[in-house]
PDB file as gemmi writes it, atoms N, CA and C in Angstrom:
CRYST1    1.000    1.000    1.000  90.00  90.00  90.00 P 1                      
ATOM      1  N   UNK A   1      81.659   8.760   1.254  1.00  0.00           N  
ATOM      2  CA  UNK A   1      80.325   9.232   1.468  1.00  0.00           C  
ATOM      3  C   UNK A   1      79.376   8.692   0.399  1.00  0.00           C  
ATOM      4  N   UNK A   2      80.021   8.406  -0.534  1.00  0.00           N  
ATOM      5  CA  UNK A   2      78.587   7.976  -2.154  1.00  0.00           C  
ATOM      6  C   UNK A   2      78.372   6.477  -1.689  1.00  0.00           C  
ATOM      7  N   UNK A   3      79.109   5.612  -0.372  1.00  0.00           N  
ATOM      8  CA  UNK A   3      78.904   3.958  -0.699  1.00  0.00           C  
ATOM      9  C   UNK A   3      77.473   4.534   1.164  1.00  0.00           C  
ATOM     10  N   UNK A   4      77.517   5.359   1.579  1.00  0.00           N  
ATOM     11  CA  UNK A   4      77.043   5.686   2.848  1.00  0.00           C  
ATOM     12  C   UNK A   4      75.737   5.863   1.696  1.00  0.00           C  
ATOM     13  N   UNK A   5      75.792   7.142   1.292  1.00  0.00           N  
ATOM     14  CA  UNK A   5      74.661   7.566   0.334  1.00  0.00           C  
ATOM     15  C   UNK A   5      73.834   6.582  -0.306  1.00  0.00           C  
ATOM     16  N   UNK A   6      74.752   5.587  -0.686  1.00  0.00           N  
ATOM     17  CA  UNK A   6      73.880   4.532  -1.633  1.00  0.00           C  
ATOM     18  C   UNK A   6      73.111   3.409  -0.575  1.00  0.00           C  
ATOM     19  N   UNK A   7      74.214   2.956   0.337  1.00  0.00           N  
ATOM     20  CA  UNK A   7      72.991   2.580   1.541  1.00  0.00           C  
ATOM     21  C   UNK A   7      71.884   2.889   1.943  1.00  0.00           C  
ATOM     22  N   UNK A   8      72.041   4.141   2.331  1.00  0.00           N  
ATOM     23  CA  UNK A   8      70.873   5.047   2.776  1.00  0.00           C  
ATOM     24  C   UNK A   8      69.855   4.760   2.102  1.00  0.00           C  
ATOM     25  N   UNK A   9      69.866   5.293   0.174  1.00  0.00           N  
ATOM     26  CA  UNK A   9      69.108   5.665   0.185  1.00  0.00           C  
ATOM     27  C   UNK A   9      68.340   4.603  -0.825  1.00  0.00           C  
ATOM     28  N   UNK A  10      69.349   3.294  -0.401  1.00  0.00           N  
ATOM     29  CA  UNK A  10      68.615   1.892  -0.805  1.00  0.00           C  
ATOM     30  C   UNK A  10      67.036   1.153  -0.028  1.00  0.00           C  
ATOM     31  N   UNK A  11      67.130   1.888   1.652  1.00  0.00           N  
ATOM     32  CA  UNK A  11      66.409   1.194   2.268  1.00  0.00           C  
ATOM     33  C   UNK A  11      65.483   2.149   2.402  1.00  0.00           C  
ATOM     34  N   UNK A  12      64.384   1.368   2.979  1.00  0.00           N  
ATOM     35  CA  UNK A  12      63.079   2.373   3.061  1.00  0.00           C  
ATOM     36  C   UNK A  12      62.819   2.562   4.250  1.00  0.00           C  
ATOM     37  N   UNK A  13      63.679   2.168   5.268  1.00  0.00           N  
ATOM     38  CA  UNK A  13      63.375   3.102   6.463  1.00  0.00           C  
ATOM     39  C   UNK A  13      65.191   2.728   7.096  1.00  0.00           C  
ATOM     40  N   UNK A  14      65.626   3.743   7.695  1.00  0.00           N  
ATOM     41  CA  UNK A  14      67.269   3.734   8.749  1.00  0.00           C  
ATOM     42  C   UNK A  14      66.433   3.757   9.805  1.00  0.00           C  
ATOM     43  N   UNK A  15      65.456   3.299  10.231  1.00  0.00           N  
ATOM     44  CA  UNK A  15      66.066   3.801  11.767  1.00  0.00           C  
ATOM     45  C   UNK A  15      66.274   2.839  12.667  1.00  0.00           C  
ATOM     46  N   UNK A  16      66.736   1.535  12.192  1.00  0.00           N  
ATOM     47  CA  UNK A  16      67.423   0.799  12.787  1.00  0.00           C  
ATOM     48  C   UNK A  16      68.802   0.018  11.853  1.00  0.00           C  
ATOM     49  N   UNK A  17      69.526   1.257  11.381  1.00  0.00           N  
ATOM     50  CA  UNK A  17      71.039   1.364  11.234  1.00  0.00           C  
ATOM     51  C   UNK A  17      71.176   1.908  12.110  1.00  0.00           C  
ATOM     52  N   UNK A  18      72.570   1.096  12.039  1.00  0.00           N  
ATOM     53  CA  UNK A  18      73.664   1.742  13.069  1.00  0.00           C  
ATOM     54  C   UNK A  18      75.047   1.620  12.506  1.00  0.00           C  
ATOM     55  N   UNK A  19      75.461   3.083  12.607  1.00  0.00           N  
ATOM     56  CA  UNK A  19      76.726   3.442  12.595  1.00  0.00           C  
ATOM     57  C   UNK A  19      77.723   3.061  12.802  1.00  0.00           C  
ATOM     58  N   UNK A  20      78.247   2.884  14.402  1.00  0.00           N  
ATOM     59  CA  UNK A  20      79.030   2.217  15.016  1.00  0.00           C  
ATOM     60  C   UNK A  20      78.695   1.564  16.149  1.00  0.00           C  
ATOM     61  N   UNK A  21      79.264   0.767  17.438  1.00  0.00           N  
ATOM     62  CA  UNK A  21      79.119  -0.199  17.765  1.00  0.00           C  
ATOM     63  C   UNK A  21      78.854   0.977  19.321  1.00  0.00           C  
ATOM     64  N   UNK A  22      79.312   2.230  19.214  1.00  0.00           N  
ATOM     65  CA  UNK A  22      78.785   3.218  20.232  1.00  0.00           C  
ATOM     66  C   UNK A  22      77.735   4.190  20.037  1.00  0.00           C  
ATOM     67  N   UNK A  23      76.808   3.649  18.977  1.00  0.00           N  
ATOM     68  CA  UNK A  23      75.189   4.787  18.143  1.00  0.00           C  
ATOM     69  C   UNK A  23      74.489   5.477  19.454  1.00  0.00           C  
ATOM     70  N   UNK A  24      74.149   4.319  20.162  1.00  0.00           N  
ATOM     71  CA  UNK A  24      73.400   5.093  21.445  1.00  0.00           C  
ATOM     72  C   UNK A  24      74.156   6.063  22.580  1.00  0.00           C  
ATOM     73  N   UNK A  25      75.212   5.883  22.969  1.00  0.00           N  
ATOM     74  CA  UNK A  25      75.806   6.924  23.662  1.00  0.00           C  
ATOM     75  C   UNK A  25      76.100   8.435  22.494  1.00  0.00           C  
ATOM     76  N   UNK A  26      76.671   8.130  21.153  1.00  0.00           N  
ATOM     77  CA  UNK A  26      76.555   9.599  20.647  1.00  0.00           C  
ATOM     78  C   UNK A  26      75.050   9.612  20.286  1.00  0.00           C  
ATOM     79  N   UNK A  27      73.974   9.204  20.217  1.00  0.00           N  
ATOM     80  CA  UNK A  27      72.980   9.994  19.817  1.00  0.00           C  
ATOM     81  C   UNK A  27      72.592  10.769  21.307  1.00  0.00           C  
ATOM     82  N   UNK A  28      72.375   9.832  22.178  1.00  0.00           N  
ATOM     83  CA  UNK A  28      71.942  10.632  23.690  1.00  0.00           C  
ATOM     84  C   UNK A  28      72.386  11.201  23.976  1.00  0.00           C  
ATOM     85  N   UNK A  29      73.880  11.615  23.842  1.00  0.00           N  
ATOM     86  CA  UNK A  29      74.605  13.213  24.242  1.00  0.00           C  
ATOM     87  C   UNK A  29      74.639  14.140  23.140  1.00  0.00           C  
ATOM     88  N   UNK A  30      74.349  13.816  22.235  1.00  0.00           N  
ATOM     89  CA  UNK A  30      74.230  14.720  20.950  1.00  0.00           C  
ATOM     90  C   UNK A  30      72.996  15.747  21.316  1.00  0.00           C  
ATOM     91  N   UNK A  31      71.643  14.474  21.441  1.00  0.00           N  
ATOM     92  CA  UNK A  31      70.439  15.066  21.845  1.00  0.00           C  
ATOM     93  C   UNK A  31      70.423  15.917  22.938  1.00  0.00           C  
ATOM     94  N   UNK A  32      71.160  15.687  23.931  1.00  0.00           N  
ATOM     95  CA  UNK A  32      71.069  16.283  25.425  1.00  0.00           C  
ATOM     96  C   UNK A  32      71.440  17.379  24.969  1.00  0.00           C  
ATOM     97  N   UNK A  33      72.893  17.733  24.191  1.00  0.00           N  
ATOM     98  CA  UNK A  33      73.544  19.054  24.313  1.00  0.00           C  
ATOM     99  C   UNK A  33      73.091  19.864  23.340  1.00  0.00           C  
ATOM    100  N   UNK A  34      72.296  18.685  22.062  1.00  0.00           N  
ATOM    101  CA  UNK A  34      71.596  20.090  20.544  1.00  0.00           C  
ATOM    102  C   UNK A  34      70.276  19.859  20.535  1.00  0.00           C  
ATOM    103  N   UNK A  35      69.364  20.006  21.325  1.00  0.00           N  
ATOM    104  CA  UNK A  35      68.004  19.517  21.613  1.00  0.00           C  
ATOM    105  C   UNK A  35      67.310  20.197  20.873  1.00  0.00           C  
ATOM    106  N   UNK A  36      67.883  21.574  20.090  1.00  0.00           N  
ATOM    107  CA  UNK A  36      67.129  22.727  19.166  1.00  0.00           C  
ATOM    108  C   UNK A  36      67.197  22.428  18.220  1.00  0.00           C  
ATOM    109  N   UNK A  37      68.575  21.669  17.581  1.00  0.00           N  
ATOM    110  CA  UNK A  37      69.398  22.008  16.716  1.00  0.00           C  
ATOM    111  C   UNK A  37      68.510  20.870  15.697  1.00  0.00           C  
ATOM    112  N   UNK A  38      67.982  21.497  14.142  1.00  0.00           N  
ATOM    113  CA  UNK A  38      67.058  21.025  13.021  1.00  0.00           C  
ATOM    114  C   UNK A  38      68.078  20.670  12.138  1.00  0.00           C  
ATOM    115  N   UNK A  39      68.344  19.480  12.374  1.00  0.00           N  
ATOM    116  CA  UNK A  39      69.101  18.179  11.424  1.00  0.00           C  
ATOM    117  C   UNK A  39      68.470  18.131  10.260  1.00  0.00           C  
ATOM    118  N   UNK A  40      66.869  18.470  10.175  1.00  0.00           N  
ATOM    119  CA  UNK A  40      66.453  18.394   8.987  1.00  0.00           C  
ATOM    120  C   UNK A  40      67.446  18.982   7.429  1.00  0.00           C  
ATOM    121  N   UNK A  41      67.840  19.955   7.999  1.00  0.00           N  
ATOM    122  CA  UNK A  41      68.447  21.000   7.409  1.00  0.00           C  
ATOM    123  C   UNK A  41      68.804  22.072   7.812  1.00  0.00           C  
ATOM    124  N   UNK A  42      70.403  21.796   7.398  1.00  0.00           N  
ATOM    125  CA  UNK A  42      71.164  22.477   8.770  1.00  0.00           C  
ATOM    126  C   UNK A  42      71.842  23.704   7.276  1.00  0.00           C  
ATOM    127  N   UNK A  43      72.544  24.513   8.112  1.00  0.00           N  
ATOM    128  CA  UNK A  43      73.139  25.840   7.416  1.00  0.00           C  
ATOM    129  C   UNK A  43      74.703  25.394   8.088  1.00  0.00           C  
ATOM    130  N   UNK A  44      75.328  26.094   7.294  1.00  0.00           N  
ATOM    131  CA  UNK A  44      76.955  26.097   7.480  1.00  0.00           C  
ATOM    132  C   UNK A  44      76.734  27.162   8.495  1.00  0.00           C  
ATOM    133  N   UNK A  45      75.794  28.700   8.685  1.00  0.00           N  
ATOM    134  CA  UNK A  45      76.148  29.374   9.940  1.00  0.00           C  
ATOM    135  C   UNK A  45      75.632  28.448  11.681  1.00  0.00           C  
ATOM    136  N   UNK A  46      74.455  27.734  11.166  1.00  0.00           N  
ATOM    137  CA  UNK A  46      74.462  26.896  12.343  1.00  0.00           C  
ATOM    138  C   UNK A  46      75.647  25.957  12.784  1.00  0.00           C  
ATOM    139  N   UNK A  47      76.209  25.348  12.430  1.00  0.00           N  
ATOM    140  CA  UNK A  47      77.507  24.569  12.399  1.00  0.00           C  
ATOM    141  C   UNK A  47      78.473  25.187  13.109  1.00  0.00           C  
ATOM    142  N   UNK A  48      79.252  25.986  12.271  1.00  0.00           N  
ATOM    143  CA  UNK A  48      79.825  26.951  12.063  1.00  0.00           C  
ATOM    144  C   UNK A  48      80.229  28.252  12.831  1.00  0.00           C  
ATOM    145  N   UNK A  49      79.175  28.528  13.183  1.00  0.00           N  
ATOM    146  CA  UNK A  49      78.886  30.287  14.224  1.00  0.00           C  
ATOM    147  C   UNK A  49      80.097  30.206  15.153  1.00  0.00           C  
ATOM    148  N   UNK A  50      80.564  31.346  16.122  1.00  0.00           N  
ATOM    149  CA  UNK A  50      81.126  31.061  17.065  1.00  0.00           C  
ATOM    150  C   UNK A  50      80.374  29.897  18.307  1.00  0.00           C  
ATOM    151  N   UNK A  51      79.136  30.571  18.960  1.00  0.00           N  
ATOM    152  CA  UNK A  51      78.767  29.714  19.803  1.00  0.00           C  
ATOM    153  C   UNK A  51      78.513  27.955  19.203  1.00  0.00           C  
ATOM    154  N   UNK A  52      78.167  28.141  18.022  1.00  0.00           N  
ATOM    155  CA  UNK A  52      78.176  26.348  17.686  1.00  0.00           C  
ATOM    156  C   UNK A  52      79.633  25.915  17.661  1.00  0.00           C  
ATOM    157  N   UNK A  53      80.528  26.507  17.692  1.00  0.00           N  
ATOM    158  CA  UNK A  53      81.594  25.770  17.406  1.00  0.00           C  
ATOM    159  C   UNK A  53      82.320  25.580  19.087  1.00  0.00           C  
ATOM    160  N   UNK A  54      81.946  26.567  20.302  1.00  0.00           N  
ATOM    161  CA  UNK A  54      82.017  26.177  21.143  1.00  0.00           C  
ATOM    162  C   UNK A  54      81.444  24.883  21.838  1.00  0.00           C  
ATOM    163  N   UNK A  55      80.492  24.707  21.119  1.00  0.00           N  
ATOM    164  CA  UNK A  55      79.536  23.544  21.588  1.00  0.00           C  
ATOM    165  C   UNK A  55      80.342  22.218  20.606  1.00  0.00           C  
ATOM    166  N   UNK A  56      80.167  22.551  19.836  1.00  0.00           N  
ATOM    167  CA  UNK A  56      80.636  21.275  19.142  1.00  0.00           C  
ATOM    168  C   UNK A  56      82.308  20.885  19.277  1.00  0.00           C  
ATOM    169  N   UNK A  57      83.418  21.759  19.623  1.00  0.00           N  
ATOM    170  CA  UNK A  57      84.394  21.222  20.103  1.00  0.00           C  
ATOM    171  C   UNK A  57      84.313  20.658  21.633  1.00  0.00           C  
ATOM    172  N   UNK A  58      83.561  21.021  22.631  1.00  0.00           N  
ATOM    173  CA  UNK A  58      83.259  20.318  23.847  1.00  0.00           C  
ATOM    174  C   UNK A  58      82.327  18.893  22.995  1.00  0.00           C  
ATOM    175  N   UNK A  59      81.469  18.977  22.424  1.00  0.00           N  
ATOM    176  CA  UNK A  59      81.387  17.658  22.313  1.00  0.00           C  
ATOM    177  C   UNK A  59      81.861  16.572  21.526  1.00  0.00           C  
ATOM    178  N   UNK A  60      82.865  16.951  20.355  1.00  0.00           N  
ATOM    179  CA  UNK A  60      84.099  16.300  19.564  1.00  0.00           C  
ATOM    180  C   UNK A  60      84.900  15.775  20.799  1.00  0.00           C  
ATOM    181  N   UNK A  61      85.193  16.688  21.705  1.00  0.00           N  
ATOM    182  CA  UNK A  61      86.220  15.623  22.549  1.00  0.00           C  
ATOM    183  C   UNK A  61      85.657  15.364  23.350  1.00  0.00           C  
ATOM    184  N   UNK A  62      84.787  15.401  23.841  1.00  0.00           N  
ATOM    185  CA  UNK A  62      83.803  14.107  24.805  1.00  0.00           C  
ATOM    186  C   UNK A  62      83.515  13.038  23.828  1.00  0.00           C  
ATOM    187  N   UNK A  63      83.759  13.095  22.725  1.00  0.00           N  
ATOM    188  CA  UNK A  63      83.164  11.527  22.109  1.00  0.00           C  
ATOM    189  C   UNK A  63      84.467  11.287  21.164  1.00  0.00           C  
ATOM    190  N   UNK A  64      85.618  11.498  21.620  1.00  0.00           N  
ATOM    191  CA  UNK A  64      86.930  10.986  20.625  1.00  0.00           C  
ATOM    192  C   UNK A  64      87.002  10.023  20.667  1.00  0.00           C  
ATOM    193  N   UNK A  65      86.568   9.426  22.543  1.00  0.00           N  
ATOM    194  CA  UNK A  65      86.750   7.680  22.065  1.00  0.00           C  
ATOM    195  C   UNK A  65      85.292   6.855  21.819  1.00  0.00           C  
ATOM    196  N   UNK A  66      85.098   7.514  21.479  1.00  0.00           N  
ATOM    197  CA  UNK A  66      83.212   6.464  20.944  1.00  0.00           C  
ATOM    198  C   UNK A  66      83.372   6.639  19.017  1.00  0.00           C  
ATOM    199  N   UNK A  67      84.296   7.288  18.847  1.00  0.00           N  
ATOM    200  CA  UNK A  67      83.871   7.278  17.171  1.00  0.00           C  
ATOM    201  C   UNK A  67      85.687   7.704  16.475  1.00  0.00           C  
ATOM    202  N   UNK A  68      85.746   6.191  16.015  1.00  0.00           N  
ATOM    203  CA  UNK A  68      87.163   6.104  15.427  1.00  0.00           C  
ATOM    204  C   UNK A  68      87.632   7.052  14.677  1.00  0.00           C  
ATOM    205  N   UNK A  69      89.028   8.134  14.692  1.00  0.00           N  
ATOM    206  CA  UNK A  69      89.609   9.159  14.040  1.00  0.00           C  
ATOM    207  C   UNK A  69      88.563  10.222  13.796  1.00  0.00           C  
ATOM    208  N   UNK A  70      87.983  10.345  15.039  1.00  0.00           N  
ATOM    209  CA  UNK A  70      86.904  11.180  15.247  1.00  0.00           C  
ATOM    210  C   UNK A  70      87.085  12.619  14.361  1.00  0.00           C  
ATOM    211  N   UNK A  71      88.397  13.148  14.302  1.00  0.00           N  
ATOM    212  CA  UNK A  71      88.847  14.444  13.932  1.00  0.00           C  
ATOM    213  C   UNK A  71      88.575  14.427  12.257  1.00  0.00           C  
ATOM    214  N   UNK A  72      88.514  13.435  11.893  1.00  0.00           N  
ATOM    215  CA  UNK A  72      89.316  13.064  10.137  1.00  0.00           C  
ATOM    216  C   UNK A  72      88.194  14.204  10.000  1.00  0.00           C  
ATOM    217  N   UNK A  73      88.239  14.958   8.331  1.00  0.00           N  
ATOM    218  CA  UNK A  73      87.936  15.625   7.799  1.00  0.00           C  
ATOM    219  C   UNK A  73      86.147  14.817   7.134  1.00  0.00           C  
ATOM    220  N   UNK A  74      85.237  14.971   7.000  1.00  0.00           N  
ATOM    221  CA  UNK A  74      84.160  14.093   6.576  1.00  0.00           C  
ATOM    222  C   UNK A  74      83.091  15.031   5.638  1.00  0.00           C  
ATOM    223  N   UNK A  75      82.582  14.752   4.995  1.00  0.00           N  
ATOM    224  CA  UNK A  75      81.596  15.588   3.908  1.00  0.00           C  
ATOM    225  C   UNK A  75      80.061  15.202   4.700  1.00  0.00           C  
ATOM    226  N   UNK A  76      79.165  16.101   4.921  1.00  0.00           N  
ATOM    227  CA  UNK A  76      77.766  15.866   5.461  1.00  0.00           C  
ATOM    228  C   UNK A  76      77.053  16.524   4.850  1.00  0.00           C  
ATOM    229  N   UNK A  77      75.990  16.148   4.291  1.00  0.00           N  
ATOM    230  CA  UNK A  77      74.907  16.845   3.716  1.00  0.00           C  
ATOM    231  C   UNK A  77      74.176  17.775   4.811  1.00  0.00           C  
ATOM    232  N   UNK A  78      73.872  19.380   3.954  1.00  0.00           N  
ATOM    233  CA  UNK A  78      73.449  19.851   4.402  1.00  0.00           C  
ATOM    234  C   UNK A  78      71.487  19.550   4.867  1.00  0.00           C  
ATOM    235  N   UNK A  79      71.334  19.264   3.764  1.00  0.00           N  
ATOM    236  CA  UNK A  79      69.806  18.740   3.517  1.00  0.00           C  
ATOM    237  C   UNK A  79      69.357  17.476   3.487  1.00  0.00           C  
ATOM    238  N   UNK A  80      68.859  16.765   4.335  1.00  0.00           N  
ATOM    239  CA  UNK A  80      68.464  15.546   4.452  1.00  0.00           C  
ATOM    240  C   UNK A  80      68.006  14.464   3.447  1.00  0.00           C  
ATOM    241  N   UNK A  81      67.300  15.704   2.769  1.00  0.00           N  
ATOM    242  CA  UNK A  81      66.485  14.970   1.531  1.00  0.00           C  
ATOM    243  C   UNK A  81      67.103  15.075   0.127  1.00  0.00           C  
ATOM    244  N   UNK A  82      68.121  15.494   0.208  1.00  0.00           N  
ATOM    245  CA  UNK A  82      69.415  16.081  -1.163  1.00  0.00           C  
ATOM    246  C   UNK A  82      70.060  15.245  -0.953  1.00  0.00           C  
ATOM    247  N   UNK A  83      71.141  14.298  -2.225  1.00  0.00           N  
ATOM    248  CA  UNK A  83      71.921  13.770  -2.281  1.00  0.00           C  
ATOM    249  C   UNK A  83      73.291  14.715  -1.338  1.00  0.00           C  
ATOM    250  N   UNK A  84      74.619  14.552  -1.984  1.00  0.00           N  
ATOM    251  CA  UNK A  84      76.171  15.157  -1.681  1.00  0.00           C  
ATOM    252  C   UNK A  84      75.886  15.922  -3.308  1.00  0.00           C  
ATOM    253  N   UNK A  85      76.307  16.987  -3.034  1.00  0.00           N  
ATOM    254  CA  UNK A  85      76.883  18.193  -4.007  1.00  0.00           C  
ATOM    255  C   UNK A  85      77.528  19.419  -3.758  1.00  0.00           C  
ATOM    256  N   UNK A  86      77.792  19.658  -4.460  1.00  0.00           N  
ATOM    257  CA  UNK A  86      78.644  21.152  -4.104  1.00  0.00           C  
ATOM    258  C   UNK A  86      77.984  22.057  -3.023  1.00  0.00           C  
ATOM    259  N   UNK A  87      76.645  22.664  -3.418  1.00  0.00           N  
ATOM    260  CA  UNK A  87      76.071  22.865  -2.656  1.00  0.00           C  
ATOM    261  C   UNK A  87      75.274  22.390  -1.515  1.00  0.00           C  
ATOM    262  N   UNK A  88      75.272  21.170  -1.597  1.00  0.00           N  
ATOM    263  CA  UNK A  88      74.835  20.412  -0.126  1.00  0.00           C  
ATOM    264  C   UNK A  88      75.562  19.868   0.687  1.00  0.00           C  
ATOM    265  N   UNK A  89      76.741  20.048   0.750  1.00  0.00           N  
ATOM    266  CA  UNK A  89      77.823  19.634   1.343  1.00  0.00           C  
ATOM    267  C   UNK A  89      78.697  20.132   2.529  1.00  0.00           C  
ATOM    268  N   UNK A  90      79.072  19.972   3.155  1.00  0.00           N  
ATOM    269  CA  UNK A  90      80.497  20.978   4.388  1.00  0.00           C  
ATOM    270  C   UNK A  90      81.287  19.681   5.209  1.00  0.00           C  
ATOM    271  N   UNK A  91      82.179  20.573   5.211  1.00  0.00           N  
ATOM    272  CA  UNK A  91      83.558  19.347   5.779  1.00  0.00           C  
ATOM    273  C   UNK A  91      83.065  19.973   7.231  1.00  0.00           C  
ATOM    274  N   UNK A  92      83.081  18.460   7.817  1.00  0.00           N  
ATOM    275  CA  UNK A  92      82.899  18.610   9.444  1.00  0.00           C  
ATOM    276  C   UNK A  92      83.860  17.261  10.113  1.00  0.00           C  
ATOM    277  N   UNK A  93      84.247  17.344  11.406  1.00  0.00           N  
ATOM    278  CA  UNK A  93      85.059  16.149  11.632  1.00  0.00           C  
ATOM    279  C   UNK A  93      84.138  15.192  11.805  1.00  0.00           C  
ATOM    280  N   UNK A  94      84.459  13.579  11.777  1.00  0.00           N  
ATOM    281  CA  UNK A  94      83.961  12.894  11.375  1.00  0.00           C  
ATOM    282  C   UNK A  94      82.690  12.462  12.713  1.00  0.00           C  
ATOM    283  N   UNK A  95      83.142  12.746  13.786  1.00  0.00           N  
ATOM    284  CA  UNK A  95      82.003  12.546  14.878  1.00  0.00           C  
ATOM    285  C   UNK A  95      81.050  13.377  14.818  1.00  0.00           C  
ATOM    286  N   UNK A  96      81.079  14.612  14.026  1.00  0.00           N  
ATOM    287  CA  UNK A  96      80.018  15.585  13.572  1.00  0.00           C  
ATOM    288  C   UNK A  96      79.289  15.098  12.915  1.00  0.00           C  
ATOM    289  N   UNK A  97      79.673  14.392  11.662  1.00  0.00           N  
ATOM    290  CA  UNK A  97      78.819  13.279  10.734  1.00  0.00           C  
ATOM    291  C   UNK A  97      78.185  12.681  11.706  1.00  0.00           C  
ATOM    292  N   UNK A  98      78.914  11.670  12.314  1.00  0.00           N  
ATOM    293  CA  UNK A  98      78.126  10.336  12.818  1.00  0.00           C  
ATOM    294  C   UNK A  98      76.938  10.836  13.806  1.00  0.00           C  
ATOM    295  N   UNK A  99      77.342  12.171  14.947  1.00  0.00           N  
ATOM    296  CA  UNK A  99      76.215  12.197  15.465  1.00  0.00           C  
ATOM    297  C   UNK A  99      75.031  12.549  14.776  1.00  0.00           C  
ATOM    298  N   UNK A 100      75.145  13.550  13.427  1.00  0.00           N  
ATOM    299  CA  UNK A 100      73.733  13.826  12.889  1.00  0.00           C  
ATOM    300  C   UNK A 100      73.540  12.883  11.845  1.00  0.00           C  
ATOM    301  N   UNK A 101      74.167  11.971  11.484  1.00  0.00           N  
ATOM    302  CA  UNK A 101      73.547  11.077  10.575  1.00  0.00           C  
ATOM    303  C   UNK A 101      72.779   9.905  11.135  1.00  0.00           C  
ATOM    304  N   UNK A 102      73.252  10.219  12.802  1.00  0.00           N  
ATOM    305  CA  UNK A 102      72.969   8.570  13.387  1.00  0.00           C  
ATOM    306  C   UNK A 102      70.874   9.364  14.198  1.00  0.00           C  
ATOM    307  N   UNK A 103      71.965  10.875  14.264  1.00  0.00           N  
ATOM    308  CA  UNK A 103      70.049  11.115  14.693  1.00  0.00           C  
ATOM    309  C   UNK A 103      69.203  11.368  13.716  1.00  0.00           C  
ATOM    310  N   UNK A 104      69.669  11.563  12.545  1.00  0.00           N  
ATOM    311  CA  UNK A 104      69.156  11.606  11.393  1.00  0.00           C  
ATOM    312  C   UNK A 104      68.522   9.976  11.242  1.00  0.00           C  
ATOM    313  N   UNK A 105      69.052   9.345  10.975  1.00  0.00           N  
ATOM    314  CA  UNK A 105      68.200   7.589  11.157  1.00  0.00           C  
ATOM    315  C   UNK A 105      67.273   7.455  11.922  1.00  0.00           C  
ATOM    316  N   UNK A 106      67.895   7.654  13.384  1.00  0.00           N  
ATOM    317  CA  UNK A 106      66.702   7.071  14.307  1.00  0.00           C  
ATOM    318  C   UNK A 106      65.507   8.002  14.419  1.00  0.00           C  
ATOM    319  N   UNK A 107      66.003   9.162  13.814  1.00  0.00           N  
ATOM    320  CA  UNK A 107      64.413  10.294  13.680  1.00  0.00           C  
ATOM    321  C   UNK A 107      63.467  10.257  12.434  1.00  0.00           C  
ATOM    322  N   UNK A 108      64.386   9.300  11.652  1.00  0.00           N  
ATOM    323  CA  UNK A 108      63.426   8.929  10.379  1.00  0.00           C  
ATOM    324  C   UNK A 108      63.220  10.203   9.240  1.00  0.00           C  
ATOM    325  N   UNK A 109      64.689  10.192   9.187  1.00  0.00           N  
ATOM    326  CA  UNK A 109      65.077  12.031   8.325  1.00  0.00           C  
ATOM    327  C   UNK A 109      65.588  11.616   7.116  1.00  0.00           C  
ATOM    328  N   UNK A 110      66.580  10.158   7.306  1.00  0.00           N  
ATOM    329  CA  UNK A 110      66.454   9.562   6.086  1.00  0.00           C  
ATOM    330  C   UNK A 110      65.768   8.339   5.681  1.00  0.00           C  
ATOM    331  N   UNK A 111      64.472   8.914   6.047  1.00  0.00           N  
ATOM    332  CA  UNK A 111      63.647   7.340   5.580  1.00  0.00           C  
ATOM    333  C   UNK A 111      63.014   7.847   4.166  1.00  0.00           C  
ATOM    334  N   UNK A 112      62.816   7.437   3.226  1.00  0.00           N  
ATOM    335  CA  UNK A 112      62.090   7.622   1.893  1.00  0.00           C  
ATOM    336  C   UNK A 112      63.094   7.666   1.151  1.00  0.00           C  
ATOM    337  N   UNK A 113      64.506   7.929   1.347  1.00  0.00           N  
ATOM    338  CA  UNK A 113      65.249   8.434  -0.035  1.00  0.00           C  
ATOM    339  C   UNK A 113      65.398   7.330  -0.964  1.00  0.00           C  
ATOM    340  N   UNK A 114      65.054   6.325  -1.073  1.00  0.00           N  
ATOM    341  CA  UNK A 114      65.137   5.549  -1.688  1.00  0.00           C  
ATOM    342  C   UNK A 114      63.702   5.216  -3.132  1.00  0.00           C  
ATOM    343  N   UNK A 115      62.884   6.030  -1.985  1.00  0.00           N  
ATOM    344  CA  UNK A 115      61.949   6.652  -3.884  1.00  0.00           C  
ATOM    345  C   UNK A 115      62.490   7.634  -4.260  1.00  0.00           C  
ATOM    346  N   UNK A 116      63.159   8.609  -3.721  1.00  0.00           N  
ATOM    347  CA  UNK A 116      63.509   9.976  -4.147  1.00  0.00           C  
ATOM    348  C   UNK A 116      64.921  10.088  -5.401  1.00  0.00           C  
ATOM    349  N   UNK A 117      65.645   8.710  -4.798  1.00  0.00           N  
ATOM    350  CA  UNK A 117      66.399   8.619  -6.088  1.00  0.00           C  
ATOM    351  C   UNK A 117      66.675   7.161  -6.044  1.00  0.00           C  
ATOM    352  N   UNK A 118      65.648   6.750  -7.048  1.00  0.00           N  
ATOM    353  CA  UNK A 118      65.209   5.592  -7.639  1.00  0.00           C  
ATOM    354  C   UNK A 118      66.610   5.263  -8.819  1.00  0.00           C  
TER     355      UNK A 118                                                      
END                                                                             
């Protein structure tokens, strides 16, 4: 996550990174199924809750084969605009990352971090 981090927050705009070689199918079903859901800054009970976790295991295995070892264990910032720390942090499987980091880019959530930690 710190060589992801340092990418990020080298460039002055993501929103044309891409993740993996399947970005547009998980962002468009991500969007379809969390159309509420504020990536800006998310809470471990949003994640987490019973009903989010119903939602998010239906969509972990609808996208096992779009995002390699989809399950692995992965660190995601809670706060967009915060580095990784203790407190900004939660283990989610790794297609959990990719979909909010990849809508995180193309929504321009991590665009600036690169004045923010100069």
């Amino acid at each position: 996550m710190e060589v992801y981090f340092k990418l990020i927050s080298s460039m002055p705009s993501t929103t044309g990174l891409r993740l993996t070689q399947n970005d547009d199918i998980i962002y468009q079903t991500f969007r379809d199924r969390f159309k509420e859901l504020d990536i800006k800054s998310l809470t471990e009970e949003t994640l987490k809750c019973d009903e989010a976790k119903i939602k998010w295991r239906q969509y972990c295995n609808d996208m096992q084969e779009n995002v390699e070892d989809f399950n692995f264990a992965t660190l995601l910032r809670l706060d967009s605009r915060s580095d990784y720390s203790e407190s900004n942090t939660i283990v989610v499987p790794r297609v959990q990352f990719v979909a909010i980091e990849v809508a995180r880019n193309r929504e321009g959530l991590n665009d600036g971090l690169n004045e923010l930690f100069k």
